[in-house]
Phi, psi and omega in degrees: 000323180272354125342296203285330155333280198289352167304307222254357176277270194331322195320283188305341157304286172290000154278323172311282190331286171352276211312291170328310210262311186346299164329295176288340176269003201029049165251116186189114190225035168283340222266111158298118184275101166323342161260148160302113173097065135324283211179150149356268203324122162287341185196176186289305194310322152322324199261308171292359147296317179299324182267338181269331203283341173258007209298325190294336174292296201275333182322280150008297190282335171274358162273308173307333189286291198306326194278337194262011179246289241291334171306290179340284179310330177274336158332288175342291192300301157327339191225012156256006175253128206279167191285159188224000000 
């Protein structure tokens, strides 16, 4: 039973995050695209059922995606001050 909870807490997280985010995250496929077989999704509603209903998938990937850009950046940040 407390599975199916927190399965049914994360839905509604990540569709809200979705919602909220989507855009900005460049997931957004309300946009008509000019070229053909862009991708599945006819709208976002399609595409953000999909991703909260896989959400235990992607949540993961999307953590792993956020820690290696943020590594990246502290990286950067780290090799622009000369050594001492």
């Amino acid at each position: 039973m407390l599975y199916i909870i927190i399965y049914i807490v994360g839905f509604i997280l990540t569709l809200t995050f979705l919602k909220l985010f989507g855009k900005k995250l460049g997931i957004d496929y309300d946009t008509e695209i000019t070229y053909a077989d862009y991708d599945d999704w006819e709208n976002n509603a399609q595409a953000y059922l999909a991703f909260s209903i896989t959400w235990v998938v992607t949540a993961p990937m999307f953590i792993v995606v956020v820690l290696i850009k943020s590594l990246y950046k502290f990286t950067q940040w780290f090799l622009k001050y000369p050594n001492v």
